[in-house]
N, C-alpha and C positions, 0 to 999 in steps of 0.2 A: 109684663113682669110684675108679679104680687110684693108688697114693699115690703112685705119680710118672707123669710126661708128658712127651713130649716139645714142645720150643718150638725157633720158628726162630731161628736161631743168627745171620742175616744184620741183624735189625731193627736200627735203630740208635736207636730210639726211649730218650727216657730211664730210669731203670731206675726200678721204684719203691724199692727198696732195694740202697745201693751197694756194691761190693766192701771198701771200707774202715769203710763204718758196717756191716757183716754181720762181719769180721773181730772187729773191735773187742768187737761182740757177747757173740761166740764167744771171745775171750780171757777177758771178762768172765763168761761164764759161770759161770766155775768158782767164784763164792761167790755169783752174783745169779740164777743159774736164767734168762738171757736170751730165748736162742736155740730156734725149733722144730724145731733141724737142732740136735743134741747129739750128745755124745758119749759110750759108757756101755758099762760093762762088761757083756758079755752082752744086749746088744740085738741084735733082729734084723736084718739086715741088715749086718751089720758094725758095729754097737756105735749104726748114726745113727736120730734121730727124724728124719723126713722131711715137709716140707711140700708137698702137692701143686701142681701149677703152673697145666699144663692149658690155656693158651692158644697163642697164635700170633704172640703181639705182645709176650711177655715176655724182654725179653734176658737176664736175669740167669742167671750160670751159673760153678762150677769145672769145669775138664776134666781129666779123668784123675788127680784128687786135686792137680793143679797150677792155680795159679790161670793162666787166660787173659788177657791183655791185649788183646787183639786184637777192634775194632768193641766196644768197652767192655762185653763180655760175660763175668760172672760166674756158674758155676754147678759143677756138679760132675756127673762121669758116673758111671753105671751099667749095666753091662752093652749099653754102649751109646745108651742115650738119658741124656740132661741133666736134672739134679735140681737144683731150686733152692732156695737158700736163703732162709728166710727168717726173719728176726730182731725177730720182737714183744716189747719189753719186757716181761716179766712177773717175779711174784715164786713166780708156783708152777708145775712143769712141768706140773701137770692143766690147766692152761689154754692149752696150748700151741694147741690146738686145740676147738673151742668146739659140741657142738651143744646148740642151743636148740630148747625145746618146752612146750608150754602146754596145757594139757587144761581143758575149760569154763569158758573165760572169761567171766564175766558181768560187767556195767558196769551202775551204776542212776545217775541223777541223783538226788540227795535233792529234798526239796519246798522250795519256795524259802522259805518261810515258819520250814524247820529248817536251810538252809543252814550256819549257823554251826556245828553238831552233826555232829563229825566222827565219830562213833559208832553210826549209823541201822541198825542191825544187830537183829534176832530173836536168841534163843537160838540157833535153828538155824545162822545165816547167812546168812538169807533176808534183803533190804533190806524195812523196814517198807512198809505199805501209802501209795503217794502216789509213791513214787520212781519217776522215767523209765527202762525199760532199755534203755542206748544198744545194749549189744552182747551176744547171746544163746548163750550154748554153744558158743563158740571155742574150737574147738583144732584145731592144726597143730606142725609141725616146722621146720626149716633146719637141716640137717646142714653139716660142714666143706667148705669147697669148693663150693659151691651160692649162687647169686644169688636169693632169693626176689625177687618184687615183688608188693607189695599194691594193687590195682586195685578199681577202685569209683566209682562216681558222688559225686557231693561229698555228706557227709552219710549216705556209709554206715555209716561207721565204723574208717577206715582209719588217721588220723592218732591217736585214743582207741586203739586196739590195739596201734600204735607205741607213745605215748607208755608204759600200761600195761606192755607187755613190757620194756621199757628201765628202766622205776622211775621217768619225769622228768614233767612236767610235769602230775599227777594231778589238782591242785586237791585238791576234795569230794568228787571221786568215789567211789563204793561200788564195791568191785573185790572179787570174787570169783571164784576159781582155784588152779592149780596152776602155776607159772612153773620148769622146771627148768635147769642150766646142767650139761651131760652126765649125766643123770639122776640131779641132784639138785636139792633146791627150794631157793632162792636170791630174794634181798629186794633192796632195794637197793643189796647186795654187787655187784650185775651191771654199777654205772658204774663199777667200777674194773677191767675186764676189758671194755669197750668204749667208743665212739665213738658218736656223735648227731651228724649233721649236721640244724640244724631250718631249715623253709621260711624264716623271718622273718630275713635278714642283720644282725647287731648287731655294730657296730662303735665304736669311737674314733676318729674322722673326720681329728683332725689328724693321726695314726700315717700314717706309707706301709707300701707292702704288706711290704715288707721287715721293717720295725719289728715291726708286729703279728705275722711269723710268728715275728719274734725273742723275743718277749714270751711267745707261745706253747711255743716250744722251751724258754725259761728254768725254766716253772712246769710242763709237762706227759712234757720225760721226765725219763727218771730220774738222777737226782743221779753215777751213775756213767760219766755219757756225758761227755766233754770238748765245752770250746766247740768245738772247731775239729771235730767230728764233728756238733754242732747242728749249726753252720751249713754244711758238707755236705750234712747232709739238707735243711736248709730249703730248698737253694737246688736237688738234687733237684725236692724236692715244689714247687717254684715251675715248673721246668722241664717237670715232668709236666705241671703246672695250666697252659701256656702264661701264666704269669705274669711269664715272665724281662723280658719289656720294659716293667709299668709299675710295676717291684720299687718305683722312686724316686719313683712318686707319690705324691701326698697318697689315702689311701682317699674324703675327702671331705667336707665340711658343709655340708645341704643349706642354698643361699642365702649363703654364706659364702666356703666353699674347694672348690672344683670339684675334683672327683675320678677315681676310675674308674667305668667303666660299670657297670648294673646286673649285665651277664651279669661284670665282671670280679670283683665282688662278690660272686658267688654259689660262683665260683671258687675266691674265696679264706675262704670258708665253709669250703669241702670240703679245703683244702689244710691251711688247719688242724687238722682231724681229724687226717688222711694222717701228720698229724708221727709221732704214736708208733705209728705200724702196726701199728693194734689188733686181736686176733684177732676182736672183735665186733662189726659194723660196723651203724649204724642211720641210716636216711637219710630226712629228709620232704621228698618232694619236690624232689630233688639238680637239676634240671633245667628249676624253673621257672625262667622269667625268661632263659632260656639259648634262643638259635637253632639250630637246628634241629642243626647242626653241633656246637657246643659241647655240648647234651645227650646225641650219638651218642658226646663222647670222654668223657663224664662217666660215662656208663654205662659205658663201654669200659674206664673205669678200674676200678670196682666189677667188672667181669666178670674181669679180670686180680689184682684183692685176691682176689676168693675161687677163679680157679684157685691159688693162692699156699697155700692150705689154709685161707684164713679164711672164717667165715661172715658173709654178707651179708646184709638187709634193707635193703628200701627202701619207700616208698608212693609213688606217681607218679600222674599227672593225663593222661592222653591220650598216652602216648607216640607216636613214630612205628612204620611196622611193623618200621622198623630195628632199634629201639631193643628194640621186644616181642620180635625174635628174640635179642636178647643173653641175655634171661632164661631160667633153669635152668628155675624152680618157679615157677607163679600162684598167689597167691590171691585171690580175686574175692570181696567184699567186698556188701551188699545189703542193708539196713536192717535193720545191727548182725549179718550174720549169716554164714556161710556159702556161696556159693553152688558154687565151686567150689576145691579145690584139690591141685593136681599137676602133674605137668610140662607147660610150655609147649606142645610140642610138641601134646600128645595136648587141647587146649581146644578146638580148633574144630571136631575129631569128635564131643567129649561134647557141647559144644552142638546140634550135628547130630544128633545121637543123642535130643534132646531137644526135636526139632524146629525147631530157631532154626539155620539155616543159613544162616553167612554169603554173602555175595554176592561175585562172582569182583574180585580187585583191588581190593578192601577191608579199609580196617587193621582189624585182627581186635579191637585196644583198644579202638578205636571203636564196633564192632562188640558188644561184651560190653558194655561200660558204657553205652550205648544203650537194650540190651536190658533192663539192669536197674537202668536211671533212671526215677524218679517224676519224670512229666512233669504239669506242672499243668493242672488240669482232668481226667487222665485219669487220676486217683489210684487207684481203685477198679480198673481194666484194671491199670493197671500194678502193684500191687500182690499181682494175681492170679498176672501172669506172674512176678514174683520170690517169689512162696510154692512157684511148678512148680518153678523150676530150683533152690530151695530144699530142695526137699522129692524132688527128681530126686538131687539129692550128696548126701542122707542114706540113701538104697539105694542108693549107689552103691558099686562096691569101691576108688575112690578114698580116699571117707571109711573103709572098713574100714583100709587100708590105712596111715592118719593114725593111726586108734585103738590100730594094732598097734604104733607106734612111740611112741607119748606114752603109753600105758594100762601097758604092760607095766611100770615100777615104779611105778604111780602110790599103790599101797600101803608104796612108801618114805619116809618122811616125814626123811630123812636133810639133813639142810642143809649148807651149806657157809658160816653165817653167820661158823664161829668160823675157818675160814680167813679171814676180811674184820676179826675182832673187834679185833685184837691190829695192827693193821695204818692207818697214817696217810692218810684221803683223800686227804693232799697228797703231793708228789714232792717240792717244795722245801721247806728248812729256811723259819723263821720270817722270820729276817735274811733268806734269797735271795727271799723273795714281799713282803718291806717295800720291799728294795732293789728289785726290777723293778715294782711298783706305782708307786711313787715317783716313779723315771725315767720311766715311761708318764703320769703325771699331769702331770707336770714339761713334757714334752714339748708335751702338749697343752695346758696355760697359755702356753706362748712360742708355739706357733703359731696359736691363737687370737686371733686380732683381737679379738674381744670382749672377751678377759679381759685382753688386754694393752693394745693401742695405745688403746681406749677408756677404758679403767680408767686407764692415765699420760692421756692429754690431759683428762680430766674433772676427774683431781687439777692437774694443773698452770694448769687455766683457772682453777676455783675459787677455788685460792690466790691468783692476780695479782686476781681481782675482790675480792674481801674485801680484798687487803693496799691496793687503789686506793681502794676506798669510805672504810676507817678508814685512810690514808695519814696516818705522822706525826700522834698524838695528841700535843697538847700537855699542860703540868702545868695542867691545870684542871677545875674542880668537873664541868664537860660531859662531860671526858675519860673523866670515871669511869666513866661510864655506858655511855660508847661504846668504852672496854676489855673491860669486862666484856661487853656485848653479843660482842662480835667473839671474845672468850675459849669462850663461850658455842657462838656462830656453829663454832666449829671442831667441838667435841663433835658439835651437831648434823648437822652435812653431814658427815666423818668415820661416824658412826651410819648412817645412811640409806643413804649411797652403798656402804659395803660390806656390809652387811648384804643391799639389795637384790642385790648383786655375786653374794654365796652361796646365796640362797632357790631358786634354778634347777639349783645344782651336782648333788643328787644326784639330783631327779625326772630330769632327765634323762640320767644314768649308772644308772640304778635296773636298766633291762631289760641290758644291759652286765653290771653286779655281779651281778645272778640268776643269770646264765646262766655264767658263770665261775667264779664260788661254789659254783652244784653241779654244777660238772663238776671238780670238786676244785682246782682251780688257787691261791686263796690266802682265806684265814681272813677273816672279816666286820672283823674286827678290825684286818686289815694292812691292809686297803683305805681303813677307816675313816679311821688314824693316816697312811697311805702321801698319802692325801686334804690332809688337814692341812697335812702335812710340807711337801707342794710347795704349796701357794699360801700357807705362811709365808713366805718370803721376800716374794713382790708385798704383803703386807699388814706387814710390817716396813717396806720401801721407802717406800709409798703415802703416809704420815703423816710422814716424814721429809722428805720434800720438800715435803708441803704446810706443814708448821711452819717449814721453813727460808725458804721468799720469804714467808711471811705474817708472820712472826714479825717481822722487820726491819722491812718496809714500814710495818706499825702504828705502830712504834716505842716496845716491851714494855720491860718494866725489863732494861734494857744491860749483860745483865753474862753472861757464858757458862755456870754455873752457873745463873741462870734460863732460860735458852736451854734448854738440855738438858732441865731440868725437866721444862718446860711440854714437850719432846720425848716425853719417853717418857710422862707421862699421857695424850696424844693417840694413839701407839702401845697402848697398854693397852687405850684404850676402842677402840683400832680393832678389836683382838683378842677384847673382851667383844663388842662388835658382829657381828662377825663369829661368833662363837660362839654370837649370839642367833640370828644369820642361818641356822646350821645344825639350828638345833631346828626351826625353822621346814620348813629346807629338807627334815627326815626325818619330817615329821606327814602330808605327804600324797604325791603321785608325783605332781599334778596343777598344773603350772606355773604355771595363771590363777589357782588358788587359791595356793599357796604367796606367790606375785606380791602378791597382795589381800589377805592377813593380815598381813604384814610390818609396813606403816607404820601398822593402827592396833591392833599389837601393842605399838610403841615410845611414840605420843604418849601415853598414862596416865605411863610412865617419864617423858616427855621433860616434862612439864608440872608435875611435884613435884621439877626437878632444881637449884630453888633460886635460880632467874632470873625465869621466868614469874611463881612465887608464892612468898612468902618462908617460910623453914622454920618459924620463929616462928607463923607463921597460917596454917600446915596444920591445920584440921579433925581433929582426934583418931582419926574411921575412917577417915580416909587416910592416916595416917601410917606403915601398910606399904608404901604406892606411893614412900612416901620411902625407906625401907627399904632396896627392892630394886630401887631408880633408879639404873643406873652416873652418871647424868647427876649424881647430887648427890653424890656420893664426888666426882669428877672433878672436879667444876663447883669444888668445894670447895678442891681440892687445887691448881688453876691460879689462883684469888683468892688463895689464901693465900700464893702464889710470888710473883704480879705485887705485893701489897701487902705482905704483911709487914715489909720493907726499905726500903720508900716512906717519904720523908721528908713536912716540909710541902706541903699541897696548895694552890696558889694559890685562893683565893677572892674576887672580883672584887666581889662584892654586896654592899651597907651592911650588911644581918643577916648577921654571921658564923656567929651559932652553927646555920644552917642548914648554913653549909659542912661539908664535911669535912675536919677540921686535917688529917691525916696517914692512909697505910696503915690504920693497925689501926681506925679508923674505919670507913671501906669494910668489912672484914672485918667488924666487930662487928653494922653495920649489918644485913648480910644473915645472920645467928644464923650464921655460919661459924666455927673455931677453931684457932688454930695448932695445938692438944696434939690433935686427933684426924687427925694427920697419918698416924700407923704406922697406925691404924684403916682409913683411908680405901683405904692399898696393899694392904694383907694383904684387904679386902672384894672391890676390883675383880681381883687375883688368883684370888681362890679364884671368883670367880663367871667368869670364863675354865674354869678346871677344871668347877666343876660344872656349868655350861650345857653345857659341852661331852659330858661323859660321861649328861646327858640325853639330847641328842640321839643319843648313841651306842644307846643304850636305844630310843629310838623309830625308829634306823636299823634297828636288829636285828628289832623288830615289823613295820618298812615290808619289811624284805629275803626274810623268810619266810611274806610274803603270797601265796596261792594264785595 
């Protein structure tokens, strides 16, 4: 491919990269290594890197070293024909331009009995006896400027060789190879010099499209791009994605908040790669879910990124024949192996040539993954024919022709780790990924119905029923009972209702944080604390309003100093609850379970907390469940408010000394103490802290699960 091309100058279509975020670029250049159009003394061509273009549908363009305004085309001439720019964030000019190549790739599944043992290796490198091997002696290339597609029947092994090649989503696998990034060997340095778009759409449902690409542009470019250049390009890459018109909707919750459609969804998968116009492009599947139309402009886009000079992968499922003529390079894929690979064009001869001749006005994708699908019942036939055309592309000069490009340094063992060593996965500072998690967390709490308008009406009914049942205690010996019950009553319901509130928070953000987390966007930790931050405020609120109409209507000791009190102990244990709720919520991903250990995680607490059974006649081996009960800190600290300032208690019965004279009676009664007051705050505190940085602990296990 010649490094420049001409393009029509008439399209009016949107650009993928604009004359002012390309500018900008190019100014910035000059300490950040931006741009794959530079400027440099002693370069050929006139001092420029150049990034090839090559289609027919790309507007971008300067003319004559003058920028054009005209039909919103940016580019730059050359002798005549228009050169475009193009402006990948990067931090080193070797990357400016990206090819990729892989020599004998083998994949083993270990035995499920060693699954755990991520090690299954011989001296040699061979996977021990018992391992499945998904994918056999792969190797191939994609040069700059080339659209590969990986093709194959389901089960060949197309999305295993994506994920491999890219460094993501390996599990246990056993992976043995050579993976280079311009003929060098390169590890999982390769996701910060490219893009994954994967089949599966993961979103935050309350976000609209807008928000999320805002969220995207905040963590994923680079710290020297201004806002008002984001959000030029987002709203670009929205334009591209025909996403302009449902920028203001809600993305979706399914059963909740009606959203955008699946094909808009998959859209905005892809639109969010597109942000930082990666030189390395990797796609599963860009096109499921998409009609027939939207998959021809999905493609169309990938075919236009890499005439721009970037290299393209993708795996795709049945294209149409439309979609198979956009493509550069095949390769055909066949139980883990091989079958063919090379230019598009020249497949339906080498087939032909191999006896399998397609039939006139037939899609030729169709056509090949047909041919080398395992049809059930005909396992033995079918198997036969994909070992021919298997063993047809290993004397072929196709395959010589693969080896001659990936073999010729493959005795380099030169890395480009210590480029990647010294260098931050993230783009955003700490503060900029706390502050945009936060906001995005935040967001989705106020528009969620569940956490919001359920969460206030369930606190504000509860509080009017309890303050209606225990309406106005009088000063009497009954009173006592049925203060402390209702004292009691709050800790409980408080406990439970939020506790249950959080057990669901992170199993269901789990697949969201994975996928975000290692595509470098924000530290396990901002997410964690970003978590926190925004549903602190609904859990400060939640218990201030239920103490306030409950508090009254009882009619608790009247003075605004106990008011408050008894406020912030019921905020504390909301907070220790809640922080139980999150241990809980980070031990499994699995919502009916998370759901199910909850509540008879808390009744052992909740039945030593100094109500149900008196401290004094706890059993000697369970007086750790006292221990580590917020129930009996708590329970302790709201009796010893309500009664310690309590004068005589009326006693109505001929036996007084059954009565209780006064406050410190009731207190005494149940083994409670004024002096372990400081004890009681500094316990339920630090048990807020430590439950919480458990949980953080078992977040980080749950988050780095295969």
């Amino acid at each position: 491919m010649s490094e420049f091309h001409e393009v029509d100058e008439t399209h009016e279509r949107a650009p993928l990269i604009s004359k002012d975020f390309a500018e900008t670029s190019l100014s910035n250049r000059k300490t950040t290594s931006y741009s794959a159009l530079s400027i440099e003394k002693g370069h050929p061509n006139g001092g420029f890197h150049g990034s090839s273009m090559g289609h027919d549908k790309q507007p971008n363009g300067f003319m004559n070293g003058k920028v054009s305004h005209g039909g919103g085309e940016h580019g730059y001439m050359f002798g005549g024909r228009k050169r475009v720019l193009s402006t990948r964030l990067s931090f080193s000019e070797s990357f400016d331009k990206i090819k990729l190549t892989w020599h004998d790739i083998n994949v083993f599944v270990p035995p499920p009995e060693r699954k755990w043992f991520h090690c299954l290796r011989n001296g040699d490198g061979r996977a021990e006896p018992g391992a499945k091997q998904i994918l056999s002696n792969v190797s191939g290339y994609v040069e700059p400027g080339t659209l590969l597609a990986i093709l194959g029947a389901s089960g060949a092994g197309k999305t295993t060789l994506l994920n491999v090649l890219n460094s993501r989503n390996r599990g246990n696998l056993i992976v043995d190879g050579d993976i280079r990034v311009n003929d060098k060997l390169i590890g999982k340095g390769i996701t910060s010099v490219s893009a994954y778009v994967q089949q599966d759409d993961v979103f935050v449902g309350a976000l609209k499209v807008k928000e999320h690409l805002w969220f995207q542009a905040m963590l994923r470019m680079d710290p020297e791009i201004s806002f008002k250049d984001r959000e030029r390009r987002m709203k670009e890459v929205m334009h591209e994605m025909s996403l302009t018109k449902c920028q203001d909707t809600s993305i979706g919750i399914p059963g909740r908040v009606k959203g955008i459609s699946g094909g808009e969804m998959k859209r905005l998968s892809f639109a969010a790669e597109l942000l930082t116009n990666p030189p390395l492009m990797f796609c599963d599947e860009p096109t499921s879910g998409l009609d027939s139309y939207m998959a021809q402009n999905v493609v169309d886009t990938l075919k236009r990124m890499a005439a721009t000079g970037k290299t393209v992968v993708c795996t795709i499922h049945q294209p149409s024949s439309e979609v198979f003529a956009m493509f550069d390079r095949i390769l055909l894929m066949a139980e883990g192996r091989v079958a063919y690979m090379g230019p598009a064009k020249d497949t339906l001869e080498y087939f032909k040539s191999g006896g399998f001749t397609c039939p006139v006005n037939y899609n030729p994708a169709d056509f090949f993954i047909h041919t080398l699908a395992i049809v059930p019942g005909e396992e033995a036939e079918c198997q036969d024919i994909v070992k021919r055309v298997c063993h047809q592309y290993q004397n072929s000069d196709y395959r010589d022709a693969v080896l001659k490009k990936v073999a010729k340094n493959y005795s380099d063992h030169t890395q480009y780790e210590e480029a990647f060593a010294d260098r931050s996965p993230y783009k955003a500072t700490w503060l900029e990924q706390f502050r945009a998690v936060t906001w995005r967390c935040g967001l989705s709490n106020i528009r969620n119905p569940g956490i919001t308008r359920t969460r206030l009406f369930q606190t504000l009914f509860i509080a009017v029923v309890v303050g209606l049942i225990y309406w106005q205690q009088p000063n009497s010996q009954a009173a006592v009972q049925n203060i402390n019950g209702a004292m009691f009553l709050w800790l409980t319901n408080m406990t439970f209702a939020n506790c249950l509130n959080v057990v669901n928070t992170f199993p269901l953000e789990m697949p969201v944080f994975r996928r975000e987390h290692h595509n470098g966007m924000y530290r396990a930790d901002v997410y964690f604390l970003g978590k926190m931050a925004a549903e602190l405020p609904i859990f400060l609120f939640l218990p201030v309003i239920f103490v306030t109409i409950s508090y009254w209507m009882i009619g608790l000791y009247p003075t605004a100093d106990a008011f408050f009190y008894s406020m912030a102990v019921v905020t504390l244990v909301t907070l220790v609850a809640v922080s139980w709720g999150y241990i809980v919520s980070c031990v499994t991903d699995d919502i009916v379970i998370s759901t199910a250990i909850a509540p008879p995680s808390i009744m052992p607490l909740l039945l030593f907390g100094g109500f149900f059974l008196n401290n004094a006649s706890i059993p000697p081996y369970f007086t750790w469940l006292s221990s580590i009960s917020w129930f009996t800190y708590a329970n302790e600290l709201l009796v010893t408010n309500q009664w310690a300032n309590y004068g005589n208690i009326t006693c109505a019965g001929a036996d007084s000394t059954r009565c209780y004279q006064d406050g410190h009676d009731v207190i005494s009664s149940l083994a409670f103490t004024v002096s372990d007051e400081t004890l009681n705050w500094v316990v339920l505190g630090a048990m807020i802290l430590i439950f919480r940085i458990f949980a953080f602990i078992c977040f980080l296990l749950r988050s780095y699960k295969k």
